[in-house]
N, C-alpha and C positions, 0 to 999 in steps of 0.2 A: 542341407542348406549351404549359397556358395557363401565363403568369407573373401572378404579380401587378405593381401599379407600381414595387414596393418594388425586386423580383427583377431585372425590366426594365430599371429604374437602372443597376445595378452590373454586370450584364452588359454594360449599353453605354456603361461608362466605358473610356475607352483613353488620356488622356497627365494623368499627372500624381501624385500621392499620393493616394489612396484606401484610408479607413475602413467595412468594412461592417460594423454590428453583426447577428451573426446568431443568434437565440436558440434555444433549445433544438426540434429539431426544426423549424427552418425554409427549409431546404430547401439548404445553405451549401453543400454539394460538389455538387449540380446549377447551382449559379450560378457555382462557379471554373468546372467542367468549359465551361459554356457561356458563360462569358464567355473564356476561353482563345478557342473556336471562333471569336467574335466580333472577337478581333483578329487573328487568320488571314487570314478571308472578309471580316470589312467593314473593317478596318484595313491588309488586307497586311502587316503584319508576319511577317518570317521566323519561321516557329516554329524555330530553332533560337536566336533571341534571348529564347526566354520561358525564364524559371525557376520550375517550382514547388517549395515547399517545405512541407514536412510534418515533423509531430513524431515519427512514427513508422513504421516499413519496411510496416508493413501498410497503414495511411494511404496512403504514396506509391504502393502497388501498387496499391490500391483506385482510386486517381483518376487511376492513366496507364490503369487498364482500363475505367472510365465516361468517360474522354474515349475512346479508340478504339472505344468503342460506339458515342459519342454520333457521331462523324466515319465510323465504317463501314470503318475500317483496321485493318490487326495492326498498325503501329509508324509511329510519330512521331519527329522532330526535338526536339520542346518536351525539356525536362530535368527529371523527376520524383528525386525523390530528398528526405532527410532532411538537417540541419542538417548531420551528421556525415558522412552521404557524401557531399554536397557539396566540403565544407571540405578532406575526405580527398583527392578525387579534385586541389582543386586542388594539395595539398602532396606528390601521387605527383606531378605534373607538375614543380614546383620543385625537389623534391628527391626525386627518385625511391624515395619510400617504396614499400612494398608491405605484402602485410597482415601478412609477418614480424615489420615493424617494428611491428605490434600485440602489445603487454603481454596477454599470455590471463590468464585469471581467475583460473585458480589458480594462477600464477608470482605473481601481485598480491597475491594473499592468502600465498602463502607467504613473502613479501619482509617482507609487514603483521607477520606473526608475529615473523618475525628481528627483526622494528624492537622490535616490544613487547616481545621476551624483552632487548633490550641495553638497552633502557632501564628494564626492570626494571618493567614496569606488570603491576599485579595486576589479576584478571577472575576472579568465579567462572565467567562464558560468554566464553572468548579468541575465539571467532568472530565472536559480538555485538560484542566490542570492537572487532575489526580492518574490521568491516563498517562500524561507526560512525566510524572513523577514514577508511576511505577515504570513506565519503561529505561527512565534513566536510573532508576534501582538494577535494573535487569541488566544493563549494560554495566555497573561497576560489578556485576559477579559474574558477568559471563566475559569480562575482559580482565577479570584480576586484577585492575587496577587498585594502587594503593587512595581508598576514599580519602584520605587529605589531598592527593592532586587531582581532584577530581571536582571539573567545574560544570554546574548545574545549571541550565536557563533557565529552570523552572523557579528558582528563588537564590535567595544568599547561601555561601558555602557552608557556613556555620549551621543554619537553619535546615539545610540539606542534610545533613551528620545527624542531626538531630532526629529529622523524622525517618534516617536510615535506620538511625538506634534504636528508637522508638517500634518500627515495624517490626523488627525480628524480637525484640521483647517480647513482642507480642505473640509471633510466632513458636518462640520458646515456652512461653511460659504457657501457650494451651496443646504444644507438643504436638504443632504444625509445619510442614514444610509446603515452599511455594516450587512451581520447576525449575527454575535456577538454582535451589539448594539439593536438589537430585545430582548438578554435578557438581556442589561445593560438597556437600555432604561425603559426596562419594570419592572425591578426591582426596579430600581430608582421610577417608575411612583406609585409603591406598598407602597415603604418604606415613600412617602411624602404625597400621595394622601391616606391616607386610607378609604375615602366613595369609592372612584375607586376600589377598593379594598372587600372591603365588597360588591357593588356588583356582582362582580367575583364568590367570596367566596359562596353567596346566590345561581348564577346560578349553577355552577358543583357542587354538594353535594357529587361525589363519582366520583375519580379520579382513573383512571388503568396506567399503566405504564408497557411497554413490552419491555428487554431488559435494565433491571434497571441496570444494572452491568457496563452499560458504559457512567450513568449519570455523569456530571462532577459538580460543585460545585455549580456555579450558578443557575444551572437549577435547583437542587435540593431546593437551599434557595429558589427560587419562588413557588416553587411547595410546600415546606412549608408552605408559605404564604396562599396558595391562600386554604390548604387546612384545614384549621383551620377555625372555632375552633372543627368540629365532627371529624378531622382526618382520613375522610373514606379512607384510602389511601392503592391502591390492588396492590403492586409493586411485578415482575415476571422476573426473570433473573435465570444467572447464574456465581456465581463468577468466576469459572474454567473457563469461556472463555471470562473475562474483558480484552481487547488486545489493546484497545485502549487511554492509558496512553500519548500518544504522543499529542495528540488533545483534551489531557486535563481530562478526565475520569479517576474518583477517585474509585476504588474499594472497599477503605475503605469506602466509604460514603456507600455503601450496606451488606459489613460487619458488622457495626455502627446500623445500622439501627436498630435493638431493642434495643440498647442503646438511642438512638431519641426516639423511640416509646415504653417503657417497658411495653404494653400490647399489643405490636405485636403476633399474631398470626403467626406461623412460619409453615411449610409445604414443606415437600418434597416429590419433585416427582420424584422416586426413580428408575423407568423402562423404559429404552432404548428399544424405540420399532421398531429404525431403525438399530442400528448395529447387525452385529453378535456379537455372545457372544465372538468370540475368541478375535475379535476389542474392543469390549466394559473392558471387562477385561484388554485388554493390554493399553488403555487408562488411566483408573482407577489407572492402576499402577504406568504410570508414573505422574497424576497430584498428586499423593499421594506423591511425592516427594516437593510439594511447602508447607510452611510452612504456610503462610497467604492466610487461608481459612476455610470454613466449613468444617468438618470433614463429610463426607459422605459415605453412601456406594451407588452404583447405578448396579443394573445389567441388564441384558437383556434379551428379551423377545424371543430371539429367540436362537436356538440351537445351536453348534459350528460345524463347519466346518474345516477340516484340512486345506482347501488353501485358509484360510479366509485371514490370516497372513503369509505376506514373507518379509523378509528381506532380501536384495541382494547386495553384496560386489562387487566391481568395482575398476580394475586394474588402471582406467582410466576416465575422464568424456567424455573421447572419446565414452570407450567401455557402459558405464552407456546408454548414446544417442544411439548409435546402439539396444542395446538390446532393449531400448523402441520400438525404428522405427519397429523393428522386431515383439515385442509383438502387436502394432497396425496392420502390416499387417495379421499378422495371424487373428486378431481379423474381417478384415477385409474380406478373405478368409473363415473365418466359417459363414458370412453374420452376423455379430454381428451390431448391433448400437453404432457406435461409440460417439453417444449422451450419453450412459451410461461410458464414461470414463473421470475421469479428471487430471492432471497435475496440481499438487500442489508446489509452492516455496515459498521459502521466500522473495527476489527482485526483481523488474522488471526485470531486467538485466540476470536473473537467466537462463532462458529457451530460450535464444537467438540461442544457437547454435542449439536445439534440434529442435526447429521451422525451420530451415532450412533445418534439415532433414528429417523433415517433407515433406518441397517446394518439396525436390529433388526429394520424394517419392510419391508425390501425394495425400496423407495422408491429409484431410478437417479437419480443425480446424478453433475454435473461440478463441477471447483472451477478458476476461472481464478487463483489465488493459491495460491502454496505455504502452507501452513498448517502451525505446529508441531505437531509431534506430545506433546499432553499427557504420553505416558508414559515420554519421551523427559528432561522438564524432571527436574533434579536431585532437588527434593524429592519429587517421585511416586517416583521411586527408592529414596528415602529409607525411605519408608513401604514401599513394596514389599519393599523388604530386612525390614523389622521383620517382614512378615508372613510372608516365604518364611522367616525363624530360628524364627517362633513356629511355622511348620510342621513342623519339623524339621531345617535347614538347618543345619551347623553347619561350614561356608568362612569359615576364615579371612579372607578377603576380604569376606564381608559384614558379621562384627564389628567388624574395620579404618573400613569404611564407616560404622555408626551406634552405636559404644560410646561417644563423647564428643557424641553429637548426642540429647539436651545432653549439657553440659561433666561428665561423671563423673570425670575427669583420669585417665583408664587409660591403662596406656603400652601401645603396639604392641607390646613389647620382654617382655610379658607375655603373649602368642600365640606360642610357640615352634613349634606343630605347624600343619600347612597344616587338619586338623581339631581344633574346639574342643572341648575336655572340662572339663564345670564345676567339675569338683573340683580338676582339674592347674591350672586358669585359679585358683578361688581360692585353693589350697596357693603359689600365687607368692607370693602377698599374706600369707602368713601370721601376719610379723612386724605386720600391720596390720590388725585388724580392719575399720575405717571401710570401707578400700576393698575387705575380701569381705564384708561389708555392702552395700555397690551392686553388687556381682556376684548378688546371692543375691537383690536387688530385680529385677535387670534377669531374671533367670531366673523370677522369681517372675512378672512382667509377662508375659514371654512365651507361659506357661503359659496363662496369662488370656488373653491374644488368641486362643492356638489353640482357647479356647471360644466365642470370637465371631462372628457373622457379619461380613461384610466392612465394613460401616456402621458399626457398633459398634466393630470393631479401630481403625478407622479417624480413628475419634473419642477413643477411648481413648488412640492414642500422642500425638495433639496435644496432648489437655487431660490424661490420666492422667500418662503419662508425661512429658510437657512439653518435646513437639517445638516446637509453637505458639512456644513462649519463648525455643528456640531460632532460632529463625526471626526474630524480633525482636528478638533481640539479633544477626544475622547481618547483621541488614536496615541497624539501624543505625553498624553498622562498616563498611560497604560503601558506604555512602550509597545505600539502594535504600528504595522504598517499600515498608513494610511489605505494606500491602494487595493489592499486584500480589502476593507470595510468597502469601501466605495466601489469595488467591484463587484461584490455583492447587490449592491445597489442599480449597477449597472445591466446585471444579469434580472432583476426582476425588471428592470423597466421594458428590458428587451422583450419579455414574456409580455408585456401590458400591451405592448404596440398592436396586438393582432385581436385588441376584442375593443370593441366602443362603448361598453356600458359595464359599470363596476358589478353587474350581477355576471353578467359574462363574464369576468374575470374571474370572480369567487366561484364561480360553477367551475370552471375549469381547475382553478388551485384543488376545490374537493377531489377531484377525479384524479390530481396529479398525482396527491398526497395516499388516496387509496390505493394507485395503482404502485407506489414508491413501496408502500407499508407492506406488501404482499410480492415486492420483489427483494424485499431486505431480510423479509421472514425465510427467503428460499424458496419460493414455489418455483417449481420444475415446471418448464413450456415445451414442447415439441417445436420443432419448427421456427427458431427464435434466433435470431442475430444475437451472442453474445459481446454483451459490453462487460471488460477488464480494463484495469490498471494494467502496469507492465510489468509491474514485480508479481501481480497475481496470473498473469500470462504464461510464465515460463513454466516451463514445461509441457507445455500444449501448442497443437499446431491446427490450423484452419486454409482451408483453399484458399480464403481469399480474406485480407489483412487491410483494414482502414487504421491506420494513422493521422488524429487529430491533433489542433492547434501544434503544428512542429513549427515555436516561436521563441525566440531567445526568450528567458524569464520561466520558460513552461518545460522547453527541451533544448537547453541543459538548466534542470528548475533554478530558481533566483539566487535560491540560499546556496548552491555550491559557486565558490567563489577559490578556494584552494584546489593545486594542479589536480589530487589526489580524490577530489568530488566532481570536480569537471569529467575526471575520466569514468568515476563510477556513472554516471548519465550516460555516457558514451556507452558504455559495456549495456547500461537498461535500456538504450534504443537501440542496440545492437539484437538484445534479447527480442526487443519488439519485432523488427526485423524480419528477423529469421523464425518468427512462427508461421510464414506466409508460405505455403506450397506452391501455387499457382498463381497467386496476383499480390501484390504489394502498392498500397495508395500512400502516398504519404500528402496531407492537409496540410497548407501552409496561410494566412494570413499575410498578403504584401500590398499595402496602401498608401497611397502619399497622405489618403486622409487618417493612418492610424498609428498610432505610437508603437507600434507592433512591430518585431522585424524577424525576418525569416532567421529559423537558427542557423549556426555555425555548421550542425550535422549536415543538414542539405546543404551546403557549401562544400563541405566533405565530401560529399558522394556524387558531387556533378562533374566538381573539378577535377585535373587530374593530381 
């Protein structure tokens, strides 16, 4: 196989601390696999003294099965594995855990819940909550932070402590650990035990590390430990695409790093041999915009092409979604594989509507992200209850649901029968006109929707009736951003606009929600445009790369607002990027009619 100089380097390094920087598409798990070989056969090294480690269980499978290609065996000595089954296997040794003593996910989430109902925390989404609680659990043990400076959005500090306490209680006392106590445990077990320790130290002599850019603190102080005192330590990333800061990942720890090790070896590898040059360059450009990083040059290895790169302006995220459904059927028509295309965003939530354009069209896709389901979220509900009463519905249960949304202050206690009758509903109120007055409005309203089509009802309960108001008045007692509720709202009416009769509408939600339910479960498609996020993107690469809504608020998302989150988007649409081999779309949204403005990145990568 040819290498370059770069590749040749870092293969034929073997004692000491070594930094490779390896850029996107430059060839990084053909240089661990064959620099493993290389201290085998040209260093004798026992391979049962090497460590690889990877971020993730497919990762480690992918690269114990390119080195036993590369070597021409079924199994190896060398030790493949993730941070966590690492860590694991050492603390079944010391304390003979096993996978019992693994916390399952829904004993976790149901524990979450118990903590949140005793301590009394309100959620319109209790699962949202308890999801965001554990993961800010996860983030004060996977950054060591000390829990008293440690501020929580999910509730008050105090209350935070509380249900921190509380969880590992609980975890002790049924002689539990969750994965983040794989590397508190184990650290712990390091810094007290050190004969445990030294013989750690004794077994790995030479430790790899693939993907070091999104090590986070602890991992790192262990892997410190464990690799002293020869330090052979071969760590392989790339700053430019650390994206993972939310889940704890320190960038600076890989920045740092020959500061750690001042006889680091450092190494670039410098040649993209997946993108076109036009991608690659236009990439380059804009991570040359973040300030905290390696100064680098990287280019490519292959030639440019003029419709390597397109940027494309959208009157509309109507008309954005059309043109896609349109480039896919063509693409479909010239007998193209649709397996060479993917759909890239930044939110779950992102690519809801274009997926249904998909439905309509027949168009086979995969989705590697659970995605919510639109009709699922409470205010679609909302609206849907209004339209199934204006249809005729009259359940108790769905006037319970929107007689005060907004605030008409009806009591429940004025629904006596499980069916509604307007007249018995207003004869309660008798003594009080005012409020069979708003009984005789809301009847009067619903009348009027059931002459509407779905667009117009739809439009009607927000602004007519003054759901919209209440929504902003919900938004600001809860502390939620308006716009996230009312873009909700915005994304179903969008869906309404294309059917005339509220049965057509509901036929279609059935079909949506079927076809969502069975792409959330994982069913495997042949022949399917992959839709990803861009943190579930990396690492994979496709011929040809769609880039949606690239719109300030989306890309660089709302909530980063400090230099250090501005640049982490920059580095996740850099990732985006560069998974393009042959074509690169980037979708943009530029309207005088729309509050939308093109992002900052395509500003980057136009200008000079």
């Amino acid at each position: 196989m040819n290498f370059n100089e770069s590749q040749k380097r870092a293969i034929a390094v073997c004692d000491g601390p070594a930094m490779v920087l390896a850029g996107a598409g430059s060839g990084k798990t053909t240089v661990i696999t064959h620099r493993i070989r290389s201290l085998i056969e040209q260093h004798h090294v026992d391979p049962s003294a090497i460590l690889v480690i990877t971020f993730t269980k497919a990762a480690a499978t992918e690269m114990k099965e390119r080195f036993l290609q590369l070597i021409g065996q079924e199994k190896t000595k060398v030790t493949f594995g993730t941070f966590h089954a690492i860590f694991f296997m050492i603390l079944k040794i010391a304390y003979h855990f096993d996978a019992d003593n693994i916390i399952r996910e829904n004993v976790k989430y149901n524990l979450m819940r118990e903590l949140v109902h005793r301590y009394h925390l309100d959620a319109r989404d209790e699962n949202e909550l308890c999801a965001n609680l554990i993961s800010e659990i996860s983030l004060v043990k996977n950054t060591r932070i000390d829990i008293r400076y440690f501020y929580s959005k999910s509730c008050g500090e105090s209350v935070f402590r509380d249900i921190f306490r509380d969880y590992h209680q609980y975890l002790q006392n049924n002689r539990l650990i969750d994965f983040d106590d794989m590397l508190t445990y184990t650290y712990d077990l390091f810094e007290q035990r050190k004969d445990i320790l030294a013989l750690w130290q004794q077994k790995y002599q030479y430790i790899l590390i693939d993907e070091f850019q999104d090590i986070n603190q602890i991992q790192f102080d262990i892997i410190k430990m464990m690799a002293q005192p020869q330090n052979n330590l071969f760590v392989v990333g790339d700053d430019d695409q650390s994206i993972y800061r939310f889940r704890g990942s320190k960038p600076e720890i890989m920045l740092r790093f020959p500061e750690t090790y001042p006889d680091t070896v450092q190494i670039l590898l410098d040649t993209n041999y997946r993108c076109d040059k036009q991608i690659t360059d236009r990439a380059m450009k804009l991570i040359s915009h973040n300030k905290v990083r390696f100064d680098k040059a990287v280019h490519s290895s292959r030639p440019a092409h003029p419709d390597a790169f397109r940027i494309h302006y959208f009157d509309s995220q109507e008309k954005q979604n059309q043109s896609i459904t349109d480039w896919m059927r063509e693409a479909m028509e010239k007998n193209e594989s649709l397996d060479d295309y993917a759909i890239l965003f930044r939110t779950n939530t992102g690519p809801r509507l274009l997926m249904e354009q998909f439905l309509n069209h027949n168009i086979e896709f995969r989705v590697r992200d659970q995605i919510p389901n639109l009709y699922d979220h409470w205010a679609v509900k909302d609206i849907r209850t209004y339209i199934r009463m204006a249809a005729g519905s009259r359940e108790r249960a769905d006037f319970y649901q929107v007689m005060n949304k907004p605030l008409r202050y009806l009591s429940r206690d004025s629904l006596r029968e499980s069916q509604v009758a307007f007249d018995v509903w207003e004869a309660y109120y008798r003594d009080k006109p005012w409020m069979q007055e708003r009984i005789y409005k809301l009847r009067q309203d619903l009348n009027l929707i059931a002459k509407m089509n779905p667009y117009a009802a739809i439009n009607y309960i927000r602004k007519g009736i003054g759901y919209d108001e209440y929504l902003i008045e919900f938004a600001q007692e809860h502390d939620i951003t308006k716009e996230e509720l009312l873009a909700v709202l915005d994304e179903f009416q969008s869906v309404a606009k294309g059917y005339q009769t509220f049965e057509q509408l509901n036929n279609h939600i059935v079909a949506a929600q079927e076809a969502l339910y069975e792409m959330n479960r994982g069913s495997k498609k042949v022949n399917a445009v992959t839709f990803s996020t861009l943190h579930s993107a990396k690492g994979l690469e496709f011929k040809h790369v769609i880039l949606i809504d690239v719109n300030e608020g989306v890309m660089p998302y709302k909530k980063a607002l400090l230099d250090e989150e501005i640049e982490e988007e920059r580095r996740l649409f850099y990732v985006g990027m560069t998974r393009a081999m042959d074509s690169l779309h980037i979708c943009s949204v530029k309207s005088t009619h729309s509050d939308l403005m093109v992002s900052r990145f395509v500003e980057e990568i136009i200008h000079p």
